[in-house]
N, C-alpha and C positions, 0 to 999 in steps of 0.2 A: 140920657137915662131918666127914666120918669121916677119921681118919687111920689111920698104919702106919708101925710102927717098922722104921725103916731103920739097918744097922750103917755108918757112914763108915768114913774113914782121913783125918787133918788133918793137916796140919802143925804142929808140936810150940810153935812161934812165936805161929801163927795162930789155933791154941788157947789160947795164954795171951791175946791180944789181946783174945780172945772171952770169955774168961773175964774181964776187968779190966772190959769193957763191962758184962757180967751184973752184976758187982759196983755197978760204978756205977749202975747200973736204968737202963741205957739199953734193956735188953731185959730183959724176965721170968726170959726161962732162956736154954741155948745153943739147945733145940730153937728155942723162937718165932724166935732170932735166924738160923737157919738156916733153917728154914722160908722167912722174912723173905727172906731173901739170893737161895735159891732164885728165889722168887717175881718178886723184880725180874730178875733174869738171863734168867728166859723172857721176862717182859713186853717187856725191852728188845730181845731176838733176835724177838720178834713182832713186834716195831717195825720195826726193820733190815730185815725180811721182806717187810713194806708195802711199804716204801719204794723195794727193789729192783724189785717189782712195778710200783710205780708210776712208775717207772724205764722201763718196758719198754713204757709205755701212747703212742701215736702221737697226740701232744696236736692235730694237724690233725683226724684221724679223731674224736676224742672230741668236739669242736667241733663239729665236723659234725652227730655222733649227738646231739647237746644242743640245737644247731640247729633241728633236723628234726622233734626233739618238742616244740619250745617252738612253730615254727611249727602243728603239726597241733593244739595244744593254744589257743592265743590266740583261736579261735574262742569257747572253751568261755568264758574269761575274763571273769569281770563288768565290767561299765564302772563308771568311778571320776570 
C-alpha cells in the first residue's frame, strides 16, 4: 500500500492521550494509530450510508422483484 505524508493539527489533550497509547504498544506509532482511527471513521460513515439507502428501499417492491425472479427461476431448479 503506498502511503503520503500528511501535516494535521491535534489537540494538545488528544495528543498526549495518543502518545500514552504509543507508549503502552497499544499502537506502534501515532501514524499507524491515526491511520487506524481514520480508517474506522470512514468504514463506519460507509455503513451509516448503507443504511440510509436501505432506508429508502420499498420493501413491498423489493419483494415483489425477488418474487418474480424466484418464480421465473423454480423451473430451472433441480428436484430434491
Amino acid at each position: 500500500m503506498s502511503t503520503s505524508k500528511v501535516a494535521i493539527t491535534i489537540d494538545r489533550r488528544l495528543l498526549e492521550r495518543l502518545d500514552a497509547l504509543v507508549k503502552k504498544k497499544a499502537f506502534p506509532n501515532r501514524s499507524k494509530a491515526i491511520q487506524l482511527a481514520v480508517q474506522e471513521q470512514i468504514a463506519r460513515l460507509d455503513r451509516s450510508r448503507l443504511a440510509r439507502e436501505c432506508a429508502k428501499l420499498d420493501s413491498n417492491a423489493e419483494q415483489a422483484m425477488a418474487d418474480k425472479g424466484l418464480a421465473r427461476d423454480r423451473d430451472q431448479w433441480p428436484e430434491y
